[in-house]
N, C-alpha and C positions, 0 to 999 in steps of 0.2 A: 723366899729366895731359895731356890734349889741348888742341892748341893749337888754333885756329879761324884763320879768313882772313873778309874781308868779303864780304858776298854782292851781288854788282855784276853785272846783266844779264846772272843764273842764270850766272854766272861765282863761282867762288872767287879773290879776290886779295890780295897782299897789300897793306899799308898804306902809304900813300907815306911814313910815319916810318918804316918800318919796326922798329918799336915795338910791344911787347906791353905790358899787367901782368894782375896776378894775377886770379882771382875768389877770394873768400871765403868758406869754408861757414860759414854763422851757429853754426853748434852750438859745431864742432869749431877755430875758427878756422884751419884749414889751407888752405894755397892748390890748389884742385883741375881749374880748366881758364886756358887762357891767352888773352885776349880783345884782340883789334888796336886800336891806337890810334889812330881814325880822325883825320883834320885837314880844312880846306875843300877839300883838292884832291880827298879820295877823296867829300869831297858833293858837289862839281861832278862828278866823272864818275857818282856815281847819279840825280845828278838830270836827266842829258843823259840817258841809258839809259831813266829813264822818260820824258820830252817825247819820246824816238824812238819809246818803245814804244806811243805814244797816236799817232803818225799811224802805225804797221805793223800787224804782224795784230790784237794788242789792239785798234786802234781800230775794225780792220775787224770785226769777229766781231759778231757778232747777240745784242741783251741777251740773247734765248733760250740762248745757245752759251756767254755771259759766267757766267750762272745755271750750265748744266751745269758747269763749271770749279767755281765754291762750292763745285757737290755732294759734286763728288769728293774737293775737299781735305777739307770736313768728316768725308767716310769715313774718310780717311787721318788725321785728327785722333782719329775714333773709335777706329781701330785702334792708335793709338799711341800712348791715350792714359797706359797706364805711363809709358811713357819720358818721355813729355816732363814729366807731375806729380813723377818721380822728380829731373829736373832742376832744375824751378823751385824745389821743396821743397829741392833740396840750396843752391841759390843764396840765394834768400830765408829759409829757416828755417820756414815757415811748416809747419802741420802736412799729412804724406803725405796723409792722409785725406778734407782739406778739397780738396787742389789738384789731387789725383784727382776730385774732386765738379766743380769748376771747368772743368778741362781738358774732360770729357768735355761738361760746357754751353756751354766755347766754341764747340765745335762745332755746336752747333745755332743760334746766330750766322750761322755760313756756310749752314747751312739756309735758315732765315727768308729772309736777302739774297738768297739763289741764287734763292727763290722768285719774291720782289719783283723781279727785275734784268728782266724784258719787261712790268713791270706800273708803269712810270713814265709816265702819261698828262698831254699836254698838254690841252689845253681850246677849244673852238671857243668867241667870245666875241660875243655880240651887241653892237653898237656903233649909233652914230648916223650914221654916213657911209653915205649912199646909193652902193649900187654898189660898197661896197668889203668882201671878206672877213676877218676876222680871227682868227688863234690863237695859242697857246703853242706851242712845244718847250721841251722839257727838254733839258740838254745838260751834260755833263762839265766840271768847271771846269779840270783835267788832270792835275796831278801834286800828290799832299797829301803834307803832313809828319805822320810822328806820333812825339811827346816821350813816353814813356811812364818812372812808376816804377817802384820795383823791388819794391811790396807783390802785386800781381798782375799781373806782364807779360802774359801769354800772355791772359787773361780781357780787361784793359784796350786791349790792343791789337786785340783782336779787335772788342770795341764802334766800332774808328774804321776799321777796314781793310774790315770784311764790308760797311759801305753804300756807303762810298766806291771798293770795287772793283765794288759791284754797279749804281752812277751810274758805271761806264766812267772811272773815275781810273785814276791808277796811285799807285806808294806809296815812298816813301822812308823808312824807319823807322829811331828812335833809340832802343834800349830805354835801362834806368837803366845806367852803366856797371857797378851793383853786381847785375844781376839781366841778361844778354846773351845766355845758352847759349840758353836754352830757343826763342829769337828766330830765331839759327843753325838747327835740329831744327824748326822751323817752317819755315824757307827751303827746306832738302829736301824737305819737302812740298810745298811750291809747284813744287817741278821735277817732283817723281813724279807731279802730278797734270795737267801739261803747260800750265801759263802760259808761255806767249811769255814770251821774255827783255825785262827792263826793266822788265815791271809792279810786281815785288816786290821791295826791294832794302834791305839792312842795312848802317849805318854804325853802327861803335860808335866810343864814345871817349865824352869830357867836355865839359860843356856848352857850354864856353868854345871847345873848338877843334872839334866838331860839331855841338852844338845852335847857336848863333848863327849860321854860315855856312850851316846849310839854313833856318832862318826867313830870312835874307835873301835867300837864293839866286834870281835871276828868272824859274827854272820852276817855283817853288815855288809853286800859287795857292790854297792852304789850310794854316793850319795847327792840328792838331790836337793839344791838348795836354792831360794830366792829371797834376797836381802840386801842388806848396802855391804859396798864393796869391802871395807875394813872386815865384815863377819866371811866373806865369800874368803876374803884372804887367809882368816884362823882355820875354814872348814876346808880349803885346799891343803894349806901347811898340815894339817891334824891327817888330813886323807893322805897324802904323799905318804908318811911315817908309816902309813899300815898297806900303799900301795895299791890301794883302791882308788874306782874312777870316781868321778863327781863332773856332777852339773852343775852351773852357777850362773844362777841369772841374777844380775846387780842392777847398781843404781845408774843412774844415763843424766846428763846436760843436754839435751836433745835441741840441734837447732830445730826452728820453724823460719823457713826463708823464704819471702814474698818481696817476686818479682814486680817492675813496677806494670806488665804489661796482664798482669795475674790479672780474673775477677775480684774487685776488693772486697764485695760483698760477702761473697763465699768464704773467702781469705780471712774477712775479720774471725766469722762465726767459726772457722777452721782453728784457729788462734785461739779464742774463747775458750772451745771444748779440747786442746791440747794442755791448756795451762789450770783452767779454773773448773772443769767437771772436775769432779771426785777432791775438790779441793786441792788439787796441786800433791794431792799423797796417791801417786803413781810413777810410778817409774819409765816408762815413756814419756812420763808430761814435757812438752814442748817449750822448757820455760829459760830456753833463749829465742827471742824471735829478733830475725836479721831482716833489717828492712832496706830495699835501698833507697839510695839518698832524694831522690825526687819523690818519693809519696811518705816521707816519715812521717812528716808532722800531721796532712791529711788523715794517715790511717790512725796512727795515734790516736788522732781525734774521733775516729771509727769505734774504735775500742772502749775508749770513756764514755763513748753514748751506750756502748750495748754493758758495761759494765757498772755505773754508776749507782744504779736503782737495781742493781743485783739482790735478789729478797733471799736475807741469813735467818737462819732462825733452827729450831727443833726439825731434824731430819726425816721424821716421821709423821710430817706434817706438809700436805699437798698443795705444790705450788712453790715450795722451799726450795734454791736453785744454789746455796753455798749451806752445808752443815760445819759442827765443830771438825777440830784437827783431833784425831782418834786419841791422843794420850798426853796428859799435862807436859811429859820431857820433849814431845815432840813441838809441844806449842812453845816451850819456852825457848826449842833450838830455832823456830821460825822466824818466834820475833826479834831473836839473837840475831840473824840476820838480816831482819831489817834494820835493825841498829848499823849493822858494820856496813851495807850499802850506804847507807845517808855518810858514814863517816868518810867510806870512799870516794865519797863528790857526787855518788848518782844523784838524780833526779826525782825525788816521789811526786808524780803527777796522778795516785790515785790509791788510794785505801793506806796500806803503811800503818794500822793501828789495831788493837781487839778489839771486839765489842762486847760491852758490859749491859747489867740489865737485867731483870727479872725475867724477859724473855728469853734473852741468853743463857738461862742455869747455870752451869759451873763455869761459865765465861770461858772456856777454849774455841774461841773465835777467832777468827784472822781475815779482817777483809779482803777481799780481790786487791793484789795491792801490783801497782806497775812502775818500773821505775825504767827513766830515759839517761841519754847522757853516758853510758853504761861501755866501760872500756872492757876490752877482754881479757885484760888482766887484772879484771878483778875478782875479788874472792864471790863475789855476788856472780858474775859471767861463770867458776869455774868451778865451785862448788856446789853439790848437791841440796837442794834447802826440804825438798819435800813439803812443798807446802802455795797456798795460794801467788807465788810471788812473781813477776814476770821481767826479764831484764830486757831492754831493746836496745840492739844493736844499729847502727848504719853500716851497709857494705856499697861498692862501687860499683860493679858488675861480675860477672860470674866465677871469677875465677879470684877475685877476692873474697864473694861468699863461699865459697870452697875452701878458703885457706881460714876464715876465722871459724867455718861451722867443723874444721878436723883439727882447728886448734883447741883440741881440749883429749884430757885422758880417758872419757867416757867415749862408746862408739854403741850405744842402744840403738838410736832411731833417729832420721829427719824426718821433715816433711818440708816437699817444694811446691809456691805457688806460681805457679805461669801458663800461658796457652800456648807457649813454643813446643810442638813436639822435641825439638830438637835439643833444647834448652833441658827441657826434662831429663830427656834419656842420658845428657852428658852430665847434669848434677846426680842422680842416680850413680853412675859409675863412680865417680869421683869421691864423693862424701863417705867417709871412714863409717859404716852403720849397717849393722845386723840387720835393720827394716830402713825401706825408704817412702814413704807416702808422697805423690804427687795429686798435688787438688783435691785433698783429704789429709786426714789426722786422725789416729789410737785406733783404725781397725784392723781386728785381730781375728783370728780362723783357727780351727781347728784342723782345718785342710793344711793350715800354711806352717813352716818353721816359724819360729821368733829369739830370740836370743841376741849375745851382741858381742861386737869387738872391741878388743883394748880390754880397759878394766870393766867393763858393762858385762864380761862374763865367760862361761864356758857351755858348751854345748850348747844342742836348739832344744825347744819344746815345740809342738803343735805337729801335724801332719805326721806323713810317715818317717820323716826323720827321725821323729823324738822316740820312735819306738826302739830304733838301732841304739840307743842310747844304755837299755836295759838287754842287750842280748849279747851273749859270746857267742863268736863264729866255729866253728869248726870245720878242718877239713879233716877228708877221709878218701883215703889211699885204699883201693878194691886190686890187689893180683889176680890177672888171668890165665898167669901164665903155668901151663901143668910142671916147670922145671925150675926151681931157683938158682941163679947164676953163682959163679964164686964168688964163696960169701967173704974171701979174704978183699976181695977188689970190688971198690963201690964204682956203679958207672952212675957217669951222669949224663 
């Protein structure tokens, strides 16, 4: 079992607790590497390493110079990308198959940014002052924080570190304390690919003695965070207090609404991979689906043919299409909620139980589970479960699935299915949602923003928005004039 140290100005050290604990394989529930217990002294000293590393060579280096550095790590991402999916899937649970698929896109992450990093243009601005020039620069805000969970570290992290190292930041990063290795096996990269020390830097530990003292920390001038909405709300309230911005990408109720004039075909398998890839532990998952009233009970029945024979098992294991739920508290708030759906009157027409087993290891399983019947007032329709679970609604025609898919406080993401053009482009406008998928479900780009409305968040990540996230504007007033006017009287 390997023990790890924190990674502090491309130094290994150890924790000023001097303090480990365990990590947990979801499957097998055994403890298989050892992760330092960080405290504020070991974020004070990464977040000093990076405020050094922004005035030393990192600041000195040429976006051009900053770009080649992406490239390289993303090679070195490419190249390794076994290892590291081999990690997160041991950490998280999540299936091999999938975080192999991930790991190898985060890298193209560092792509895109490495490309965009000499391609951040200020603006020369026509004005009304005779005789005076005026423009923008762009410029680094300095050292960001990033709070990451533990359903895709290495992917999640990568949406906040690739713009914000390519806007000339540097980074002080907290992954979940249940999801940390893969974060360490990322940090080696950063040295094999020759980032000056300080730009990149890993504190683990728990929220309380690492997350809180880097949001408040005063080299801290971003902080970026992805998590459920109750944490997004401490790390705003904690950032206001010190005035600093923050990103916050939260948790979503995400409808998926299927017209009755949709391809159902499409539309099931669309449904399927909104709610039950990655186990329902995503934050886009699709896990209200509005059906309307003439094809419920049909597709219904769509659903339980392609779900039924769903193969659970070890995630590391080919062919496995449901793995465990990443952390014992997580499994117990899943099936907490299956409980209170059955109590609300829903319907379990499919899974609704764990599975247990000597093939199941530590038994944190939770089958595909669907339930019908499903009012939207209830806690099951309007509460986050993070997990395999799917509620089905009926709507009547469009503008009542309009009114229950923005009856809710989350605004992530829908997805609409229909062949009306027309149909589309007016659920698009209408639907309260940061993303809107039509004839599709959870695809995401590095090209495109993503983020969400309401409580699903602040700010975008992906594309070139997400870079404006990490830069101060400045303008800058040039006089041409060989006379300065009186200086008692300002003209305007």
């Amino acid at each position: 079992m390997e023990t790890y140290k924190l990674f502090i100005d491309n130094q290994w050290v150890e924790p000023d607790s001097g303090t480990w604990f365990d990590s947990l394989d979801p499957f097998s529930g055994e403890a298989w590497a050892r992760i330092p217990q960080g405290n504020a002294k070991d974020v004070d000293r990464a977040a000093r390493a990076a405020a050094a590393a922004m005035e030393g060579p990192w600041g000195k280096l040429s976006a051009t110079d900053r770009g080649m550095l992406l490239f390289k790590l993303a090679s070195l991402i490419e190249r390794d990308a076994q290892k590291l999916a081999e990690v997160e899937s041991r950490d998280n649970g999540k299936l091999l198959g999938e975080v192999l698929g991930q790991v190898r896109y985060t890298a193209k992450y560092f792509y895109y940014y490495g490309g965009l990093s000499d391609k951040i243009q200020g603006a020369v601005i026509p004005n009304d002052k005779p005789k005076v020039f005026n423009y923008t620069r762009y410029e680094p805000v300095g050292v960001v924080a990033t709070i990451t969970p533990w359903n895709s570290s290495l992917l999640l992290t990568a949406w906040k570190i690739a713009p914000a190292l390519c806007a000339g930041n540097t980074i002080v990063a907290k992954p979940s304390e249940h999801t940390s290795v893969s974060m360490f096996e990322l940090a080696k990269l950063f040295v094999e690919a020759g980032f000056p020390p300080g730009v990149f830097n890993v504190v683990t530990g728990f929220g309380k003695d690492v997350g809180e003292p880097l949001v408040a920390h005063p080299a801290v001038g971003v902080v970026a965070f992805t998590g459920g909405d109750e944490g997004g709300r401490r790390v705003a309230v904690q950032a206001a207090q010190h005035l600093k911005r923050c990103t916050l990408e939260l948790g979503g109720k995400s409808p998926n609404i299927v017209f009755d004039d949709a391809d159902l075909t499409n539309a099931a398998n669309g449904v399927v991979t909104g709610i039950f890839s990655a186990g329902g532990q995503t934050c886009m998952a699709g896990s209200r689906l509005l059906l309307q009233e003439g094809i419920h009970d049909a597709f219904v029945e769509r659903l339980l043919a392609i779900c039924k024979d769903a193969r659970i098992g070890n995630p590391a294991t080919p062919g496995v299409q449901v793995g465990p739920v990443a952390t014992k508290p997580q499994f117990d708030k899943v099936m907490n909620y299956i409980g209170i759906a059955k109590s609300e009157g829903a319907r379990c027409v499919l899974g609704g139980k764990a599975r247990t087993g000597a093939e199941y290891g530590a038994g944190q399983f939770v089958e595909p589970t669907i339930f019908t019947g499903v009012d939207n007032r209830m806690r099951i329709a309007q509460e986050e479960v993070f997990g395999p679970v799917l509620s089905v609604l009926k709507f009547k025609d469009e503008a009542d699935a309009v009114r229950i898919g923005n009856d809710i406080r989350f605004g992530l993401a829908a997805g609409v299915w229909t062949k009306s053009l027309h149909r589309a482009m007016y659920m698009s406008e209408k639907l309260r949602a940061g993303t809107v998928w039509i004839n599709n479900y959870r695809n995401t780009s590095f090209t495109t923003p993503f983020g969400g409305f309401k409580d699903s968040g602040l700010g975008r990540e992906g594309g070139v928005e997400a870079v404006k996230e990490f830069l101060e504007v400045k303008s800058v007033w040039v006089s041409t004039d060989l006379e300065m006017p009186d200086p008692f009287i300002r003209k305007y």
